[in-house]
C-alpha positions as a Markdown table, in Angstrom:
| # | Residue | x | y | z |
|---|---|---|---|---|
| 1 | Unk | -65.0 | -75.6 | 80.7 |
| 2 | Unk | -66.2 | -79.1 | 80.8 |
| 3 | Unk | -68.4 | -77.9 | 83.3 |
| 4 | Unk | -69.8 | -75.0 | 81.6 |
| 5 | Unk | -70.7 | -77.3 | 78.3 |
| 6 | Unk | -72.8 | -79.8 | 80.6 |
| 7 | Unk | -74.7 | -76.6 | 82.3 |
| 8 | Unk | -75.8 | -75.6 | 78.7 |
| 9 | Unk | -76.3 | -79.5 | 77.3 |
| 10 | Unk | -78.4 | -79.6 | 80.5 |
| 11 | Unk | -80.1 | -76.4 | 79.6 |
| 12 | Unk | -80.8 | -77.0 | 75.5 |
| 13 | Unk | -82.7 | -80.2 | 76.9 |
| 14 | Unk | -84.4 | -79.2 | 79.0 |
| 15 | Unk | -85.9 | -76.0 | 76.7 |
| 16 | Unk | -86.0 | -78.6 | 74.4 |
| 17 | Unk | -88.5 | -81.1 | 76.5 |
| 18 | Unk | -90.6 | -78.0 | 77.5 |
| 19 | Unk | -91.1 | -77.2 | 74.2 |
| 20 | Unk | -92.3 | -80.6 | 73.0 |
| 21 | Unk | -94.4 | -80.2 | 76.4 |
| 22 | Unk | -96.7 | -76.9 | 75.1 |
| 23 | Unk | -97.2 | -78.4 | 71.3 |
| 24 | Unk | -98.7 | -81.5 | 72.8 |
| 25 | Unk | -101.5 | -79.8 | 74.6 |
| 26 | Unk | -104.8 | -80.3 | 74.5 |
| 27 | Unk | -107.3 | -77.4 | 73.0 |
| 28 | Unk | -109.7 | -77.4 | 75.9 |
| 29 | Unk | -112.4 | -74.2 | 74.5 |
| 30 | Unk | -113.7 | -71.9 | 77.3 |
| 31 | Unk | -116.8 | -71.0 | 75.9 |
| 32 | Unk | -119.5 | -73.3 | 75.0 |
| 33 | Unk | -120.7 | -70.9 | 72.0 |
| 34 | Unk | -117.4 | -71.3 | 70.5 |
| 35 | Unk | -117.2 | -74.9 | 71.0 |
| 36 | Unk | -120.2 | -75.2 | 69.2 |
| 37 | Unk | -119.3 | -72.9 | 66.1 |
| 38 | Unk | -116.1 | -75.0 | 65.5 |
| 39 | Unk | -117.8 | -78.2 | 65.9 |
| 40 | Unk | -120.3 | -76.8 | 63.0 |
| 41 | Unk | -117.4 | -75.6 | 61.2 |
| 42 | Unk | -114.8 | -78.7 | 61.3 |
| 43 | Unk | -118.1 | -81.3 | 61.3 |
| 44 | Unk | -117.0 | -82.5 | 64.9 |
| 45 | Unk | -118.9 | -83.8 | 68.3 |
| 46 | Unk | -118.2 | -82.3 | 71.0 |
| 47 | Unk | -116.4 | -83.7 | 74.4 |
| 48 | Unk | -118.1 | -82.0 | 77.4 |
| 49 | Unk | -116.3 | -82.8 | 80.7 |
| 50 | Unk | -117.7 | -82.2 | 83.7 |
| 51 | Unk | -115.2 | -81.7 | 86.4 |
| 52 | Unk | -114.4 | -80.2 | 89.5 |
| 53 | Unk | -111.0 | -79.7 | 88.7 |
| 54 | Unk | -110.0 | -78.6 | 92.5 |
| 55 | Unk | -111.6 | -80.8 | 94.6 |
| 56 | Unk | -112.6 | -84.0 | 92.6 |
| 57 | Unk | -110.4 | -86.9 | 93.1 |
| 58 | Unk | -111.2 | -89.2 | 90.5 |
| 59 | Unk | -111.7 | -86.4 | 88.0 |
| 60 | Unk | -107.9 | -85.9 | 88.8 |
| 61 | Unk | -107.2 | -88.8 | 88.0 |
| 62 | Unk | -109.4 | -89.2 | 84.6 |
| 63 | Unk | -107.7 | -86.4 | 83.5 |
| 64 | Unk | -104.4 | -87.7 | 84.2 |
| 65 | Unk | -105.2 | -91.4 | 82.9 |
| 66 | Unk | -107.5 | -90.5 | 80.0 |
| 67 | Unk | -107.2 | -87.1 | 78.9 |
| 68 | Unk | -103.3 | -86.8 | 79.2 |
| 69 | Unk | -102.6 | -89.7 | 77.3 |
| 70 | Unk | -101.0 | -89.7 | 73.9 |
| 71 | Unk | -103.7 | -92.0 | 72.5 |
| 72 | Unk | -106.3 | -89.7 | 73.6 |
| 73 | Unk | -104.2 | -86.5 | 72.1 |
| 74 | Unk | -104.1 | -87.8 | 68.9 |
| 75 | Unk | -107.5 | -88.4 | 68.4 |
| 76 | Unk | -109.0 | -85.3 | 70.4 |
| 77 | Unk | -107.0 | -83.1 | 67.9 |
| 78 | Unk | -108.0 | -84.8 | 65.0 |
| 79 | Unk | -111.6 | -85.9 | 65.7 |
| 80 | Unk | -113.3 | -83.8 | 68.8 |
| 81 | Unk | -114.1 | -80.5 | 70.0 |
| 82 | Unk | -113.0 | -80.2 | 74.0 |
| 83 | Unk | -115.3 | -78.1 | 76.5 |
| 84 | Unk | -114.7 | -78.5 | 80.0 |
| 85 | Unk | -117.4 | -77.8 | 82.2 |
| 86 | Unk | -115.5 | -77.2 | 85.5 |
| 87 | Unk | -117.1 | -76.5 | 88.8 |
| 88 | Unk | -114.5 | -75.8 | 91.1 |
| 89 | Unk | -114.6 | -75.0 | 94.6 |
| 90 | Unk | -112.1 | -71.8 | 94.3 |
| 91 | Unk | -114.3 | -69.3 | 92.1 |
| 92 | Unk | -110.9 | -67.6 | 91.1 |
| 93 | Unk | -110.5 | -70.8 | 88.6 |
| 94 | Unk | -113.1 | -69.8 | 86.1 |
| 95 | Unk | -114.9 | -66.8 | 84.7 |
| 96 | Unk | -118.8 | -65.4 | 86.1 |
| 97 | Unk | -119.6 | -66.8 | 82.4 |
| 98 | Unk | -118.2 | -70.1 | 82.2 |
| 99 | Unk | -119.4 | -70.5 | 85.5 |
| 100 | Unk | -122.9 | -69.6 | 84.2 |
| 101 | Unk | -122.7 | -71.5 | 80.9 |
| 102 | Unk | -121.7 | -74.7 | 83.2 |
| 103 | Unk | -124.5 | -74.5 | 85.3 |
| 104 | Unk | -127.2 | -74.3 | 82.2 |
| 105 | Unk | -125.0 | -77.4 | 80.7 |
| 106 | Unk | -125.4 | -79.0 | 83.6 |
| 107 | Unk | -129.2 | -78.6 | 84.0 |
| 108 | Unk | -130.0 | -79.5 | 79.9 |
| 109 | Unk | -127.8 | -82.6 | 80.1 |
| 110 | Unk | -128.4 | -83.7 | 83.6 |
| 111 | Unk | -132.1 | -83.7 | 83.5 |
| 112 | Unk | -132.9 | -87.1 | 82.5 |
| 113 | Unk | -130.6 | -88.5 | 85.2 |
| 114 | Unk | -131.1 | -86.2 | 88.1 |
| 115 | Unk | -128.0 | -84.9 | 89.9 |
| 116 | Unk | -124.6 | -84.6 | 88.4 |
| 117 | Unk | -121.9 | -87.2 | 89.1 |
| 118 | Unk | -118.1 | -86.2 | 88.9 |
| 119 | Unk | -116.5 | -86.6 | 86.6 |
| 120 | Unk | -118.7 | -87.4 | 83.5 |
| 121 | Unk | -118.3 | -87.4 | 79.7 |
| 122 | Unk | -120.8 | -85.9 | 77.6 |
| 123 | Unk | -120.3 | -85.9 | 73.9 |
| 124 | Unk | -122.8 | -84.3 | 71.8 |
| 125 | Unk | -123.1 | -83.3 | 67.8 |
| 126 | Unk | -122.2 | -80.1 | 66.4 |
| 127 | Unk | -125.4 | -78.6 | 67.9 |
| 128 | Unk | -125.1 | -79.9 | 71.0 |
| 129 | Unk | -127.3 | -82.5 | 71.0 |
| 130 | Unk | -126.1 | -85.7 | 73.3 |
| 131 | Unk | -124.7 | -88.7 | 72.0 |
| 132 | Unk | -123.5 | -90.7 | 74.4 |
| 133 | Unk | -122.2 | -90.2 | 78.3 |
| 134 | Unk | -120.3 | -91.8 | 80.9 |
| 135 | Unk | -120.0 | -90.8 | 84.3 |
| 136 | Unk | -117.4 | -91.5 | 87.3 |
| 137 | Unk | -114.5 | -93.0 | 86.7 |
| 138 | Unk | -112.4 | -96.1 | 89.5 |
| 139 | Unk | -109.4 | -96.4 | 91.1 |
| 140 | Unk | -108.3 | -98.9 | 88.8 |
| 141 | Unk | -106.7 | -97.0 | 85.9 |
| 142 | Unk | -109.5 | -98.8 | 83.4 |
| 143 | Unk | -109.9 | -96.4 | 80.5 |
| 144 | Unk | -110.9 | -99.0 | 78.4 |
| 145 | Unk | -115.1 | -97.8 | 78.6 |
| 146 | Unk | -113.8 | -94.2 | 77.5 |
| 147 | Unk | -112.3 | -95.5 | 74.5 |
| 148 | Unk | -114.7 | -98.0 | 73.7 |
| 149 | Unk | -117.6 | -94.9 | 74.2 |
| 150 | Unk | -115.2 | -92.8 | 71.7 |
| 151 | Unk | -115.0 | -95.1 | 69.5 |
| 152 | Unk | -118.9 | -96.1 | 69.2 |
| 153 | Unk | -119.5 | -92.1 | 68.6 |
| 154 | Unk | -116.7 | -91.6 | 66.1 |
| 155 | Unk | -116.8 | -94.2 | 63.9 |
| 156 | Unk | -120.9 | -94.1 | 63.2 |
C-alpha cells in the first residue's frame, strides 16, 4: 500500500511539473506575416532570431541562457512579438516557406553588414523596420548586452 501511494505522489508531481513546463513557453510565431499583424495589433516590436537551431553552438546556448530564462519569459509575453528565423542544417526542421521567408529576412536585414553571423537579434517595429541588433553571443553566460539592448528598445 505504502508503496502504491508513493508511485502515485510520484506520478501527481510529476504531471504536475510538466504542466507548469507547457504554460511557461515561449510563443515563438512561424510566419513572419503573422508576426507582423500581431505586432500591428498588440503595438509590439518584434524579436527576430536568427539561428541555426541544429548546428549552431552558441545559438544553443543563447537560447538556453537568454531565451529560456524566466526574466526573459516574462517580458517576451508581455512586451515582444517572437519570430525565429532558423536556418538549420536538417531541411525536415522547417517548412519550404519559412525556409523562404528566412532567406528574404536574411537578405533585407543583413545588407548593411554583409554576411549573417549566428546567432543574432534583430528587433524591429510593428512594420518591420529595424531597431536595434546584436549578433553572436560568448562562452561566458553574459546576457547582460541582451537585456541592456531590450531594454534601450522597450522603454523609448
Amino acid at each position: 500500500m505504502k508503496r502504491l501511494i508513493l508511485i502515485f505522489t510520484i506520478l501527481f508531481f510529476a504531471v504536475k511539473f510538466s504542466n507548469a513546463q507547457e504554460t511557461n513557453q515561449l510563443n515563438w510565431i512561424s510566419d513572419f506575416s503573422k508576426a507582423k499583424e500581431i505586432a500591428k495589433n498588440e503595438n509590439k516590436p518584434i524579436l527576430i532570431f536568427f539561428t541555426g537551431s541544429d548546428w549552431c553552438g552558441l545559438c544553443k546556448l543563447l537560447d538556453k541562457d537568454f531565451f529560456e530564462s524566466e526574466k526573459f519569459k516574462k517580458i517576451a509575453k508581455e512586451k515582444l512579438v517572437l519570430y525565429k528565423a532558423d536556418f538549420p542544417r536538417r531541411t525536415d526542421l522547417i517548412s519550404e516557406k519559412q525556409k523562404k521567408t528566412n532567406q528574404e529576412l536574411d537578405k533585407k536585414y543583413s545588407k548593411s553588414r554583409g554576411k549573417r553571423v549566428f546567432p543574432t537579434i534583430i528587433i524591429t517595429d510593428p512594420n518591420g523596420k529595424e531597431k536595434s541588433y546584436l549578433e553572436s553571443y560568448n562562452y561566458i553566460h553574459d546576457t547582460t548586452r541582451h537585456y541592456k539592448m531590450l531594454d534601450f528598445i522597450l522603454n523609448k
